[in-house]
Biopython code that builds the backbone (N, CA, C, O; Angstrom):
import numpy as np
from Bio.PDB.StructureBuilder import StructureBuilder

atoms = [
    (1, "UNK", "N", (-13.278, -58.046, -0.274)),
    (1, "UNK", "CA", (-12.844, -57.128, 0.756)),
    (1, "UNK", "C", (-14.026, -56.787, 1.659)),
    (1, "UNK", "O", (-15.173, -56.551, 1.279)),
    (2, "UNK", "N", (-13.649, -56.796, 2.697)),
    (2, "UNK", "CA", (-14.502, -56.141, 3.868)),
    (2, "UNK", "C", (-14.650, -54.813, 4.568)),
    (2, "UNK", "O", (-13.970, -53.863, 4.181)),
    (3, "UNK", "N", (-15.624, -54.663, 5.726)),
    (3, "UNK", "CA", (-15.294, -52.993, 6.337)),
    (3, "UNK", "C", (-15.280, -53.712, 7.705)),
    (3, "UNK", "O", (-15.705, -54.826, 8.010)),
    (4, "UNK", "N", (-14.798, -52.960, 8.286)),
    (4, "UNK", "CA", (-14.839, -52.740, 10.034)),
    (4, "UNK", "C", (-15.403, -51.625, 10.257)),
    (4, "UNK", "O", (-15.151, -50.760, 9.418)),
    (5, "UNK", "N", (-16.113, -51.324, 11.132)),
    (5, "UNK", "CA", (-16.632, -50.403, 11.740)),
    (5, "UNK", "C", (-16.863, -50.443, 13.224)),
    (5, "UNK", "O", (-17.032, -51.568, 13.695)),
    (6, "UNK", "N", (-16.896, -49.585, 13.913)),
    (6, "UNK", "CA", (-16.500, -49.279, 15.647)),
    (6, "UNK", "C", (-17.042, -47.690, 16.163)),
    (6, "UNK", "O", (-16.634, -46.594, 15.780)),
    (7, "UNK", "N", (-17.892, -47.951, 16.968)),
    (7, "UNK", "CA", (-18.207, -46.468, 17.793)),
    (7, "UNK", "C", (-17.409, -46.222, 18.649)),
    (7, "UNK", "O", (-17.443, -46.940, 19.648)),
    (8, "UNK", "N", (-16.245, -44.957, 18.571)),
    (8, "UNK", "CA", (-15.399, -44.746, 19.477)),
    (8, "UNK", "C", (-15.555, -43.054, 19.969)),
    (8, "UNK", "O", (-15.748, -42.122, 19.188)),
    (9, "UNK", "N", (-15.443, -42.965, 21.179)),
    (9, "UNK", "CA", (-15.716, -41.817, 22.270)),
    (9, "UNK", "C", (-14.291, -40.883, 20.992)),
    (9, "UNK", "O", (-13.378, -41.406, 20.354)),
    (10, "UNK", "N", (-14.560, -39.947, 21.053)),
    (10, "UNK", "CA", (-13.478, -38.935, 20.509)),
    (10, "UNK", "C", (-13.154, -37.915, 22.040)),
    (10, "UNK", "O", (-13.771, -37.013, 22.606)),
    (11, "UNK", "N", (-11.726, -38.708, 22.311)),
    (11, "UNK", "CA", (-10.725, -38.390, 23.203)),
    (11, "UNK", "C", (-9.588, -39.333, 23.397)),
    (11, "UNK", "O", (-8.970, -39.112, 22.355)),
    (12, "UNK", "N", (-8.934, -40.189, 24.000)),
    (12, "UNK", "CA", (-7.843, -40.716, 24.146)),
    (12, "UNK", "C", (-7.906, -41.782, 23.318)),
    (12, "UNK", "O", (-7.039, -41.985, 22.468)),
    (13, "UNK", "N", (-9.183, -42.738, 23.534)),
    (13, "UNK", "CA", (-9.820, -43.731, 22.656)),
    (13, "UNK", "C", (-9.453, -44.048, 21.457)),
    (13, "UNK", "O", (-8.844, -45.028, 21.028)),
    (14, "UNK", "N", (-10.228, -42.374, 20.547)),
    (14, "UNK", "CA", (-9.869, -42.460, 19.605)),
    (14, "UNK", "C", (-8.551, -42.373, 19.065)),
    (14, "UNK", "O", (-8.210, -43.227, 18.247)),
    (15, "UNK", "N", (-7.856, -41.580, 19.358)),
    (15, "UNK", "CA", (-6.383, -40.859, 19.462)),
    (15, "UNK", "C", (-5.359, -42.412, 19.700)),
    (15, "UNK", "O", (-4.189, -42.434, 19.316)),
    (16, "UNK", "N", (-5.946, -43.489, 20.299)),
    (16, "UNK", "CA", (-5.149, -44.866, 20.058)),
    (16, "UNK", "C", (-5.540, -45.556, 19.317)),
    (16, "UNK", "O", (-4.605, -46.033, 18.674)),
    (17, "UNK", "N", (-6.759, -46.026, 18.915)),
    (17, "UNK", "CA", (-7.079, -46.826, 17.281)),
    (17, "UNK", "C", (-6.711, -45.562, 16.322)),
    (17, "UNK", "O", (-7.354, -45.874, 15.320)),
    (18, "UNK", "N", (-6.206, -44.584, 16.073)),
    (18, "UNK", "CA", (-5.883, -44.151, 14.786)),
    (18, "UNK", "C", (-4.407, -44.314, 15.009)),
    (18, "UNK", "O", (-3.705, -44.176, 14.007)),
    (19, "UNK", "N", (-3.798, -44.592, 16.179)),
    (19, "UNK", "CA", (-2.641, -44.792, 16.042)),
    (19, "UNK", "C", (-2.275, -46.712, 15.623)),
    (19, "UNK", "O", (-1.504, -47.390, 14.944)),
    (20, "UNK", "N", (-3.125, -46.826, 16.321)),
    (20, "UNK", "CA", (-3.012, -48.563, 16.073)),
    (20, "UNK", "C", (-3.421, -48.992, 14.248)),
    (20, "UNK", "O", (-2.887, -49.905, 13.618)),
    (21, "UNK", "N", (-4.368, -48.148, 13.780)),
    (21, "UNK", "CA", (-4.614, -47.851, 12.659)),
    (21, "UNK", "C", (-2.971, -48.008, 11.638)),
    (21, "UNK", "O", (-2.503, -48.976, 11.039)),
    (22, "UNK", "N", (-2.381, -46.368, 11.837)),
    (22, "UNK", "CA", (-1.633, -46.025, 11.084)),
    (22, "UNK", "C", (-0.670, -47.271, 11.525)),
    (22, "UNK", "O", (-0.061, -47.716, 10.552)),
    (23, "UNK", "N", (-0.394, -47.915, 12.704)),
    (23, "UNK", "CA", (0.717, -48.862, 12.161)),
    (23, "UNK", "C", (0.460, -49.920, 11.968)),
    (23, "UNK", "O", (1.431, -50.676, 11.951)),
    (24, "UNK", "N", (-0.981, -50.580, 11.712)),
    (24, "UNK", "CA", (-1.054, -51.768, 11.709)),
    (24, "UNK", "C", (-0.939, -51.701, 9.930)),
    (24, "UNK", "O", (-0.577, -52.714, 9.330)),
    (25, "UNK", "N", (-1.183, -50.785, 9.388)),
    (25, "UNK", "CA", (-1.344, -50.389, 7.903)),
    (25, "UNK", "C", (-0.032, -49.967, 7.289)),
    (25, "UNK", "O", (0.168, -50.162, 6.090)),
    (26, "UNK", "N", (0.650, -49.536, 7.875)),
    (26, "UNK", "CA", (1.455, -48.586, 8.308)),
    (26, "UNK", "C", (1.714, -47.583, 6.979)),
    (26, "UNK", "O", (2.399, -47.691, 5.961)),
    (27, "UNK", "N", (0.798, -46.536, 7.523)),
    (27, "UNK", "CA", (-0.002, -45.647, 6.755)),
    (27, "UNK", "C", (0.396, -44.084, 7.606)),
    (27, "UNK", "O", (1.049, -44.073, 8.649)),
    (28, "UNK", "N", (-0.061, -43.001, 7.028)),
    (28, "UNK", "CA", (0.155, -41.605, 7.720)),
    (28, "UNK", "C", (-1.162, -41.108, 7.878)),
    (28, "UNK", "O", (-1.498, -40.300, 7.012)),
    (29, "UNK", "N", (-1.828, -41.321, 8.575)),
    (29, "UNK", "CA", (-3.402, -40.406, 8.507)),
    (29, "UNK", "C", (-2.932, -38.447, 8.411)),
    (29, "UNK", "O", (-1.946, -37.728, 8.572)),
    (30, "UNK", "N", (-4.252, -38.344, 8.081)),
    (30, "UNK", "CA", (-4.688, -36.821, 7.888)),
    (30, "UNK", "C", (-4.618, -35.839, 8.961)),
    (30, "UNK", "O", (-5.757, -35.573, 9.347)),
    (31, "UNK", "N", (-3.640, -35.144, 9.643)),
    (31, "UNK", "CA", (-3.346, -35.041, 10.420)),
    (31, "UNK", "C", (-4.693, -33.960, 10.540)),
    (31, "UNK", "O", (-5.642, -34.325, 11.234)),
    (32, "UNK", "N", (-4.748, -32.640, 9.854)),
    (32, "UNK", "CA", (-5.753, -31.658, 9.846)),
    (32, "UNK", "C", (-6.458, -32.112, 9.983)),
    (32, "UNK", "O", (-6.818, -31.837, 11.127)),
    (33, "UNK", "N", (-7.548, -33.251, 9.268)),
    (33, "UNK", "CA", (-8.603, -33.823, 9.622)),
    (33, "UNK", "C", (-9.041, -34.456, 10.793)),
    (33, "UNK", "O", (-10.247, -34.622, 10.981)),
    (34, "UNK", "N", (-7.992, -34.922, 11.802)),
    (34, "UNK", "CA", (-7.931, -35.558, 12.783)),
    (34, "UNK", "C", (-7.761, -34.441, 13.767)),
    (34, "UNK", "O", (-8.101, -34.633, 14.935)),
    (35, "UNK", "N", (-7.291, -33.358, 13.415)),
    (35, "UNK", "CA", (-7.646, -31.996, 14.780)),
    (35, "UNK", "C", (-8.837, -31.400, 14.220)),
    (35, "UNK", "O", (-9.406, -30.636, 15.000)),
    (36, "UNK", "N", (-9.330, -31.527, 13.169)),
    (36, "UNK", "CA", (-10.695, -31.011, 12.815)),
    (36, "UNK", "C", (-11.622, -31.707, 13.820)),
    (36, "UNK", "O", (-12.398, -31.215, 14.640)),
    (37, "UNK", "N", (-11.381, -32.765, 13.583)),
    (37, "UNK", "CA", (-12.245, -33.781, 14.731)),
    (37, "UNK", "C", (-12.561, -33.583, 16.163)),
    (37, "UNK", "O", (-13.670, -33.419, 16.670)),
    (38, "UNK", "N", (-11.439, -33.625, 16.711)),
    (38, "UNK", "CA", (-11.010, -33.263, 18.109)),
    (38, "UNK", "C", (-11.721, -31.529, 18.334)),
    (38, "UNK", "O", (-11.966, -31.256, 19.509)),
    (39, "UNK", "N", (-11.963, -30.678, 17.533)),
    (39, "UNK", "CA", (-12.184, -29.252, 17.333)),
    (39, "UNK", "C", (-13.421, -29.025, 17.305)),
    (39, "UNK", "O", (-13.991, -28.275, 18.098)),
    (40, "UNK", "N", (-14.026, -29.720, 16.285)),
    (40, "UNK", "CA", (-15.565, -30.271, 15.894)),
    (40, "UNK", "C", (-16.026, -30.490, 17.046)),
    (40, "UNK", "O", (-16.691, -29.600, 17.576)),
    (41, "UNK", "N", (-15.863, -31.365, 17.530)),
    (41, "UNK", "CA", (-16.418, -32.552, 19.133)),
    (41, "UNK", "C", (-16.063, -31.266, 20.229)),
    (41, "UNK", "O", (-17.034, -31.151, 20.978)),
    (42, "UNK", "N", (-15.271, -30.524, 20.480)),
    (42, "UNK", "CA", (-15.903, -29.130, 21.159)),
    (42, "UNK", "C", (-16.248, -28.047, 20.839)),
    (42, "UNK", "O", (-16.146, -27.144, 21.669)),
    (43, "UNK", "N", (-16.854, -27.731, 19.323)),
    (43, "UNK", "CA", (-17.471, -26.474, 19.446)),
    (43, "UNK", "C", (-18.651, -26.876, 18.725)),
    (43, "UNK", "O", (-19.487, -26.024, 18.426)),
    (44, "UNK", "N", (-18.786, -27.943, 18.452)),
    (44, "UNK", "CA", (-20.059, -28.491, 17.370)),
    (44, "UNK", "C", (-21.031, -29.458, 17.611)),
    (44, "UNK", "O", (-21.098, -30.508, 16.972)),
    (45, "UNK", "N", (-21.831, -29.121, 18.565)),
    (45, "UNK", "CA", (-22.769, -30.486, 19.057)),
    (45, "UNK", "C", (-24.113, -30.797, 18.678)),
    (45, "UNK", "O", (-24.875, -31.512, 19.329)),
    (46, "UNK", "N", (-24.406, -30.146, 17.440)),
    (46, "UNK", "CA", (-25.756, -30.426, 16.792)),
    (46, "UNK", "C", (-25.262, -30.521, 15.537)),
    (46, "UNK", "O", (-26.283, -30.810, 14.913)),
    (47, "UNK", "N", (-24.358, -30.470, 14.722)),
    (47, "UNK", "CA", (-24.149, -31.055, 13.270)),
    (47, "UNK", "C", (-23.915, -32.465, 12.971)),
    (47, "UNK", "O", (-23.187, -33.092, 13.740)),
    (48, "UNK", "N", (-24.472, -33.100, 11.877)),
    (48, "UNK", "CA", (-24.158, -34.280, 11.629)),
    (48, "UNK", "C", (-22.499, -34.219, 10.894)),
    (48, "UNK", "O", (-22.368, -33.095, 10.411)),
    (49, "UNK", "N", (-21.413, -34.943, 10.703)),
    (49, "UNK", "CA", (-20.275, -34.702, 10.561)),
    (49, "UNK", "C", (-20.328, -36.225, 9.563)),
    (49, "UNK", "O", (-21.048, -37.224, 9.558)),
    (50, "UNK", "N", (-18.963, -35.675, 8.649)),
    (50, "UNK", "CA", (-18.400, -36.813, 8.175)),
    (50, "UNK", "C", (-17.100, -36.748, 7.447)),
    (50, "UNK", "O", (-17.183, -36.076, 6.419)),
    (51, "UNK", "N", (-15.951, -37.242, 7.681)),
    (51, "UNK", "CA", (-14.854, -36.837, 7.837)),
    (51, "UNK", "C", (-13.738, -38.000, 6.736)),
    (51, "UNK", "O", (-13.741, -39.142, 7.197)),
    (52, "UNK", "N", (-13.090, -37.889, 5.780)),
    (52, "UNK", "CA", (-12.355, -38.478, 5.034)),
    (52, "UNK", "C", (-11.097, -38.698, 5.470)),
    (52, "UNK", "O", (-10.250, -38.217, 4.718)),
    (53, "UNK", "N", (-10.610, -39.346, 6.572)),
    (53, "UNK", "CA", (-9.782, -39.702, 7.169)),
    (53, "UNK", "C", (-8.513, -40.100, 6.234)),
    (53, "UNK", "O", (-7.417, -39.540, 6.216)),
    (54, "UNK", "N", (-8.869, -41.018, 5.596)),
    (54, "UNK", "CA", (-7.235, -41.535, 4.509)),
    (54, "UNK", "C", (-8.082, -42.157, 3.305)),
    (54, "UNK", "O", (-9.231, -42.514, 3.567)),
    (55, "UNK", "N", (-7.616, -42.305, 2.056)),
    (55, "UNK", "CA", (-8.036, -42.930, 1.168)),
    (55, "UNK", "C", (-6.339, -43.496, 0.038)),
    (55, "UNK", "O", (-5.350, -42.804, -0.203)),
    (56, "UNK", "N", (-6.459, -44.095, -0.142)),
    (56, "UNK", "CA", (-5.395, -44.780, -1.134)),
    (56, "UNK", "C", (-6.014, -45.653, -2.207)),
    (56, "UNK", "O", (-7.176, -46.036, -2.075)),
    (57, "UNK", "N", (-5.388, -45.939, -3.117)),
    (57, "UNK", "CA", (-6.133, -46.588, -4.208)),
    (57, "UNK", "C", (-4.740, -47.753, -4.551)),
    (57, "UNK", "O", (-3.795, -47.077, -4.958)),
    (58, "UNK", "N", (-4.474, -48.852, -4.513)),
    (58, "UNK", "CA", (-3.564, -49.463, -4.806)),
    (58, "UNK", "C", (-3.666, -50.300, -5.851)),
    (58, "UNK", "O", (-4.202, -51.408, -5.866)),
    (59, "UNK", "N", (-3.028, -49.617, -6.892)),
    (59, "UNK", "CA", (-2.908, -50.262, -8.303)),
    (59, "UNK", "C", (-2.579, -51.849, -8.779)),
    (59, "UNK", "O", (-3.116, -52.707, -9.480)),
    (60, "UNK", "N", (-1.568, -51.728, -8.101)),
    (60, "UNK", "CA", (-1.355, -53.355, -8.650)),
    (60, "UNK", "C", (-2.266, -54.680, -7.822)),
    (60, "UNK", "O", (-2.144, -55.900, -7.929)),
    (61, "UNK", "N", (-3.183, -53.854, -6.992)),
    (61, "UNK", "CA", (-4.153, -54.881, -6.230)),
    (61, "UNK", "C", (-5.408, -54.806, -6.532)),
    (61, "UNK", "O", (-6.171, -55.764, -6.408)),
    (62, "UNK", "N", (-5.826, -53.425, -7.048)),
    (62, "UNK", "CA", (-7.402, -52.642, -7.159)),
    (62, "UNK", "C", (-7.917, -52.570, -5.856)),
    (62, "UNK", "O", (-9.098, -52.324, -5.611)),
    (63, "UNK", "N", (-6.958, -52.804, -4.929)),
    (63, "UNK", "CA", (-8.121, -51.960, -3.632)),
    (63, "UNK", "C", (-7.728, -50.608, -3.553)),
    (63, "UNK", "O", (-6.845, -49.872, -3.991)),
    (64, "UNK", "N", (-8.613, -50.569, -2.906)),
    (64, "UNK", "CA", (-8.641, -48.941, -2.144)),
    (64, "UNK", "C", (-9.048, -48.845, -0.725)),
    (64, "UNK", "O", (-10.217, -48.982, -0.366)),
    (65, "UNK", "N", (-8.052, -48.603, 0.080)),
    (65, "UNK", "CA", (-7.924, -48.717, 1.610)),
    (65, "UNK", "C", (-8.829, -47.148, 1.804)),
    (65, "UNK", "O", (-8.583, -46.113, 1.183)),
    (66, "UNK", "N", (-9.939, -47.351, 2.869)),
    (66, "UNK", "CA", (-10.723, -46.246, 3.032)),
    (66, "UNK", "C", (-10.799, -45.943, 4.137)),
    (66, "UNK", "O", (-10.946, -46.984, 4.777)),
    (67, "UNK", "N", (-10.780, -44.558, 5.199)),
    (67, "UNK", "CA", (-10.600, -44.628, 6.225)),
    (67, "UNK", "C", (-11.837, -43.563, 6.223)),
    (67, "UNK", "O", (-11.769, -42.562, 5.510)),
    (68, "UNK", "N", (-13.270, -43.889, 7.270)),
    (68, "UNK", "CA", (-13.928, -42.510, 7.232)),
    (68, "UNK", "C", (-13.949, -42.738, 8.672)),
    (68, "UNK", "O", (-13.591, -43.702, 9.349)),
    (69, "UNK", "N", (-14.611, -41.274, 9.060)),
    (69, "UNK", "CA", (-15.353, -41.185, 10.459)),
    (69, "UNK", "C", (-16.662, -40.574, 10.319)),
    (69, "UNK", "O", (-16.659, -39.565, 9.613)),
    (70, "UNK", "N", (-17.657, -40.885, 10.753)),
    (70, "UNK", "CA", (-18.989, -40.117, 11.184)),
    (70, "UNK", "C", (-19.585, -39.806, 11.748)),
    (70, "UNK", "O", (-20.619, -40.466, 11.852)),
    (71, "UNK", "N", (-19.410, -38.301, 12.749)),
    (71, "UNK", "CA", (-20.356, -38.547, 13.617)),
    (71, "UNK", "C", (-21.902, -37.814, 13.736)),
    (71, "UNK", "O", (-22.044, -36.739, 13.154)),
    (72, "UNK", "N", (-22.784, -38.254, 14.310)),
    (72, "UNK", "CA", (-24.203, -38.502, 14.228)),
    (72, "UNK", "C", (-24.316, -37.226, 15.737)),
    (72, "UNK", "O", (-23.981, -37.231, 16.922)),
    (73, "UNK", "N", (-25.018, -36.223, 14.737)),
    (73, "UNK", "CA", (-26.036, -35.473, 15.215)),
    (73, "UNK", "C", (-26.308, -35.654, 16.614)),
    (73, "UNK", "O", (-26.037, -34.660, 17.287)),
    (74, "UNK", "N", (-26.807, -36.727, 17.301)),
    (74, "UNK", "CA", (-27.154, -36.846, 18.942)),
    (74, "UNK", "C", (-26.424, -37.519, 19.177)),
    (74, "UNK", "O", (-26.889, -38.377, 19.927)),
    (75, "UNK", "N", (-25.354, -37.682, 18.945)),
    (75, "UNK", "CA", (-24.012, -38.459, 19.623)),
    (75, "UNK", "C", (-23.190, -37.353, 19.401)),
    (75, "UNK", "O", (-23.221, -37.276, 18.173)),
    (76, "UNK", "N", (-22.226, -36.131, 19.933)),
    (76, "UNK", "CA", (-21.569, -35.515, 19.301)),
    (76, "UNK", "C", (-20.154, -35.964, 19.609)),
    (76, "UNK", "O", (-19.128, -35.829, 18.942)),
    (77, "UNK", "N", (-20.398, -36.640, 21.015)),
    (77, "UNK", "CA", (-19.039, -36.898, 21.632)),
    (77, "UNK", "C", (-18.090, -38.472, 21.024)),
    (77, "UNK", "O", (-17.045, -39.094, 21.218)),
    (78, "UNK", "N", (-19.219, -38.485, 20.280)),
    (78, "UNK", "CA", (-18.152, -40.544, 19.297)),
    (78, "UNK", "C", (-18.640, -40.059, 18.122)),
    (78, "UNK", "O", (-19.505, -39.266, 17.749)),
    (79, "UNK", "N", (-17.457, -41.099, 17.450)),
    (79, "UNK", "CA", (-17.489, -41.377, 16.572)),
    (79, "UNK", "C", (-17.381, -42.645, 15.846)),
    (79, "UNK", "O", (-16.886, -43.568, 16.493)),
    (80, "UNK", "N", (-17.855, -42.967, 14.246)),
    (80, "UNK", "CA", (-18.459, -43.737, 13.805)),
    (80, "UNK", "C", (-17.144, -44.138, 13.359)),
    (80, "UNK", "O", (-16.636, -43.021, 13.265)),
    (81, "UNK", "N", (-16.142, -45.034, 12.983)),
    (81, "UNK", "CA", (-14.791, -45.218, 12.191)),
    (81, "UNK", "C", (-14.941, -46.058, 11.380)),
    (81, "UNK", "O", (-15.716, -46.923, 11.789)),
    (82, "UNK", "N", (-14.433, -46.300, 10.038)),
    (82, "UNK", "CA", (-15.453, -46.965, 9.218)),
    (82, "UNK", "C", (-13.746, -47.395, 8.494)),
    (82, "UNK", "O", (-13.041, -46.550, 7.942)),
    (83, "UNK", "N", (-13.467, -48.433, 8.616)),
    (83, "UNK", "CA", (-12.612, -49.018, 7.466)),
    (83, "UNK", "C", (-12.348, -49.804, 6.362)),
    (83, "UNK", "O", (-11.794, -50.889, 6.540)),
    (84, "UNK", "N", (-12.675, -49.411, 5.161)),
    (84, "UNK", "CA", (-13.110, -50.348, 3.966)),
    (84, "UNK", "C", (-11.977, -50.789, 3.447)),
    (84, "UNK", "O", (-10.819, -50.394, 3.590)),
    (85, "UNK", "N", (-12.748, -52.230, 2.413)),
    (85, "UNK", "CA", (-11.811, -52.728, 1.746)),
    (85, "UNK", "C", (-10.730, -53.182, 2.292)),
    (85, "UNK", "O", (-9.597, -53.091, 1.820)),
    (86, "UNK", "N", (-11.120, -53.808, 3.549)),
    (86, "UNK", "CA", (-9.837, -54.511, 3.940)),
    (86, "UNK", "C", (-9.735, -56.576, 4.095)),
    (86, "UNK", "O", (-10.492, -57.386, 3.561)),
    (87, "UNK", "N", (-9.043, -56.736, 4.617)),
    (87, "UNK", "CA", (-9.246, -58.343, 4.620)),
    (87, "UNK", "C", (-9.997, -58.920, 5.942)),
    (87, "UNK", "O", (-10.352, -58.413, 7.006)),
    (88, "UNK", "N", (-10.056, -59.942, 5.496)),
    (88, "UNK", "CA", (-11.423, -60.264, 6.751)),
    (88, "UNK", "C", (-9.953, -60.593, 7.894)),
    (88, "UNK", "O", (-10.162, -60.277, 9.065)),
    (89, "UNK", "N", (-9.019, -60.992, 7.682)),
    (89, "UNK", "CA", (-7.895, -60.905, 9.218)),
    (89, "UNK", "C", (-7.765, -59.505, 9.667)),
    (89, "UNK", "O", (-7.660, -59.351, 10.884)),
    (90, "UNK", "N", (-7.747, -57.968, 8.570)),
    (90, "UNK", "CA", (-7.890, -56.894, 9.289)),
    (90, "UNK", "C", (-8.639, -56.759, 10.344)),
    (90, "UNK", "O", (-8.289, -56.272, 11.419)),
    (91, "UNK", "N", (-9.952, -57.294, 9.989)),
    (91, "UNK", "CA", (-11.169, -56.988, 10.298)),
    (91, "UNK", "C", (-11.173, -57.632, 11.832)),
    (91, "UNK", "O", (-11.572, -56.964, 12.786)),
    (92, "UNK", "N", (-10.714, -58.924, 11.967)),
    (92, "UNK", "CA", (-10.236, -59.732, 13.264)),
    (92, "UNK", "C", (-9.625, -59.026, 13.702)),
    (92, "UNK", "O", (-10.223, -58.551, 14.667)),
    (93, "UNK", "N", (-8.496, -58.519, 13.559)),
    (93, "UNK", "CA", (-7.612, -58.009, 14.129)),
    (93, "UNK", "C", (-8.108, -56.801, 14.928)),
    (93, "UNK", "O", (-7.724, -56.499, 16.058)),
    (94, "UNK", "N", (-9.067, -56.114, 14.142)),
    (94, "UNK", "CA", (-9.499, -54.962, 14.860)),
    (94, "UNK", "C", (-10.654, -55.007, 15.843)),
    (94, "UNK", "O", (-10.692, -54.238, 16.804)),
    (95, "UNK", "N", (-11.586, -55.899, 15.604)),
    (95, "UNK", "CA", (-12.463, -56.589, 16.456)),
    (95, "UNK", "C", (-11.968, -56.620, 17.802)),
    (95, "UNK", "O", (-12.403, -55.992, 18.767)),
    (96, "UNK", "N", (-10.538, -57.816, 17.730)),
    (96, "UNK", "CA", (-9.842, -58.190, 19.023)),
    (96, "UNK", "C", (-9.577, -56.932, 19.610)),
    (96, "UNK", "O", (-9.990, -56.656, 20.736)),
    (97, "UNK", "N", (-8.959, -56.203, 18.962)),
    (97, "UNK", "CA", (-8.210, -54.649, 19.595)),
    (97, "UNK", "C", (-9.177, -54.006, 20.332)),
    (97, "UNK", "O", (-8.917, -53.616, 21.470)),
    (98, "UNK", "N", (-10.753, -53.771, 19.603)),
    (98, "UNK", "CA", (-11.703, -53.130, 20.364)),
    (98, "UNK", "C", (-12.289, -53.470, 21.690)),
    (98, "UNK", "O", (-12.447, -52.703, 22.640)),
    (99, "UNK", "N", (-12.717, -55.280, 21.580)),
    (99, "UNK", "CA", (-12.735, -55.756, 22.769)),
    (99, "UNK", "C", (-11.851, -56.327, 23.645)),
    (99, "UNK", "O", (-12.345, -56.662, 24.722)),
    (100, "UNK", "N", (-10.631, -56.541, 23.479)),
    (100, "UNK", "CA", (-9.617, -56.815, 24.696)),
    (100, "UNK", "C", (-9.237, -55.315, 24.963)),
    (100, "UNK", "O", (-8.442, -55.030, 25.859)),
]
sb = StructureBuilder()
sb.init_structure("model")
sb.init_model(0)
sb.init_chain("A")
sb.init_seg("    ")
for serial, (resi, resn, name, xyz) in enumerate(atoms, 1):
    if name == "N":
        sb.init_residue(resn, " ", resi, " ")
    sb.init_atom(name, np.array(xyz, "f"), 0.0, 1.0, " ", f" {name:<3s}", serial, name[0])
structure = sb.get_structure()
């Protein structure tokens, strides 16, 4: 299994890869955590952040689908999106999405 990872601006940006996220997975993200975010990114611009977006553990496969975000201290306005344990076609898939 692999990760993807992507620096995305937290505003519309982000707000469409977590949607492209939840259905390419087709998964329910953390909704609180995801207005924590959006909340964070305007009242919080000197903390380092790190945010547990979704986690699942799937038994009859042993993965565990991981969804984080992080964002970094002198960046307050992006974020870091970090998706583990997925297949290297996820990983394409999301690549393409970021740059087209």
């Amino acid at each position: 299994m692999t990760i993807f990872k992507t620096l995305v601006n937290i505003d519309t940006n982000l707000q469409d890869l977590l949607r492209e996220i939840e259905q390419y997975f087709s998964i329910k993200l953390n909704k609180d955590i995801i207005e924590k975010i959006f909340r964070d990114a305007e009242e919080d611009h000197v903390t380092e952040k790190e945010y547990l977006i979704f986690q699942v553990e799937k038994k009859l496969l042993g993965a565990k689908l991981t969804i984080m975000g992080t964002v970094d201290n002198h960046e307050p306005e992006t974020i870091w999106i970090e998706i583990q344990n997925i297949k290297e076609k996820d990983v394409k898939h999301f690549n393409e999405l970021i740059s087209g």
